[in-house]
N, C-alpha and C positions, 0 to 999 in steps of 0.2 A: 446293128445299132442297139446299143443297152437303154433302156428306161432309168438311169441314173442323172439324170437330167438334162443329155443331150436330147431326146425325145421332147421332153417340155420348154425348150429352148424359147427364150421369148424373142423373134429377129424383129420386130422395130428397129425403128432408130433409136438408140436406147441414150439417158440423161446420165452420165455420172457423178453422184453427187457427194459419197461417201466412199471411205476406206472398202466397205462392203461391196457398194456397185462397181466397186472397180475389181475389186477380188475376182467378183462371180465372173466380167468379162474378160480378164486376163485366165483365168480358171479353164473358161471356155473355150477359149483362145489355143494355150494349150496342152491340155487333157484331151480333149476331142478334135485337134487340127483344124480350127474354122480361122479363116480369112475372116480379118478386123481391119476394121480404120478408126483409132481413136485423134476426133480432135479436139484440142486442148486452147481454147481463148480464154481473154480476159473480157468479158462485159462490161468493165469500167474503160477500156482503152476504145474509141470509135472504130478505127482501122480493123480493130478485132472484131468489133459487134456488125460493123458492116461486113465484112466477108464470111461472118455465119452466113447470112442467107445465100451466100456464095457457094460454100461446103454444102447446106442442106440442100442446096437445086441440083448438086454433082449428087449428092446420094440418093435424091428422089430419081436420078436418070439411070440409078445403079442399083436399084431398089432392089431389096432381095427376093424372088419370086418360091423357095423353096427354103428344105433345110440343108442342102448343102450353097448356099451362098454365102459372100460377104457381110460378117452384121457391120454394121456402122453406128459409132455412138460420138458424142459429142459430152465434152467436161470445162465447165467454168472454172475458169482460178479463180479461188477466194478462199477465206481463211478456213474453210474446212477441208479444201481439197490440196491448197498449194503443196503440203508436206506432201501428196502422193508425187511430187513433179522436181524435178531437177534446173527447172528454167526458170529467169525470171521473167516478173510480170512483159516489162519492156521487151523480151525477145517474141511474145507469144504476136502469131498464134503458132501453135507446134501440130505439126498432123503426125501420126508414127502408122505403119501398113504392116502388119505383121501374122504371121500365123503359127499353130504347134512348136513353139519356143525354138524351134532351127533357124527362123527367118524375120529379120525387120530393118525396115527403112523410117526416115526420116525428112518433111522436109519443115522446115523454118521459113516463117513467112506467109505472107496470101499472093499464094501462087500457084492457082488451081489449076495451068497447064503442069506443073512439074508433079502436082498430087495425083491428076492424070497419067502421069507416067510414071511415077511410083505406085499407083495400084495395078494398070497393066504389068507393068514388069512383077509384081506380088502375082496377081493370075497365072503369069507363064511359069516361079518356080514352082508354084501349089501344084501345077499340072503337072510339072517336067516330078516332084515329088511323088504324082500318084492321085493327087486329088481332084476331084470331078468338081467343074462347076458348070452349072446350064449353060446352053446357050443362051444368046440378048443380051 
């Protein structure tokens, strides 16, 4: 493992709010192979703002206990972030599960059993790839 900023890796749940925050996590993503789940709402739309707390209770059960885990971060639409996003407001919220630029899923909607099954299935190819994640 290199000291080029996988070592200083910040896993929180991480906020994205800018062109930058989102760089470093897609950077991270993949430069160094780590399992992500970015999800993308709108905090003006209810349906979105209420199944936030829906995502953060699936990430807090998924929490990442080391540095080879899943980071998780979460991004509001709004005018500084929308041009990073290809959907619009009306469709969100959008989850994507992705890892080291080979692999990503998508689902649309608040539908936290299929987000459930879009990160399982992300663990099994990370694994079937070569990559280690804890057990838990």
């Amino acid at each position: 493992m290199s000291d080029d900023g996988y070592r200083n890796h910040d896993w929180s749940f991480r906020t994205i709010t800018n062109r930058n925050s989102h760089d470093i996590l897609v950077g991270q993503c993949n430069r160094y192979n780590i399992p992500t789940v970015l999800h993308v709402y709108n905090s003006s739309v209810p349906r979105c703002q209420s199944f936030l707390t829906v995502f953060e209770e699936f990430a807090k059960r998924h929490d990442p206990v080391d540095e080879t885990s899943i980071q998780y971060a979460k991004m509001d639409y709004t005018p500084e972030t929308s041009f990073m996003f290809k959907f619009a407001p009306n469709q969100l919220p959008i989850t994507v599960a992705m890892f080291g630029g080979k692999w990503a899923r998508t689902v649309t909607g608040p539908e936290i059993g299929e987000i459930e099954s879009m990160v399982t299935e992300m663990v099994k190819e990370y694994q079937a790839a070569g990559g280690v994640l804890p057990d838990g």
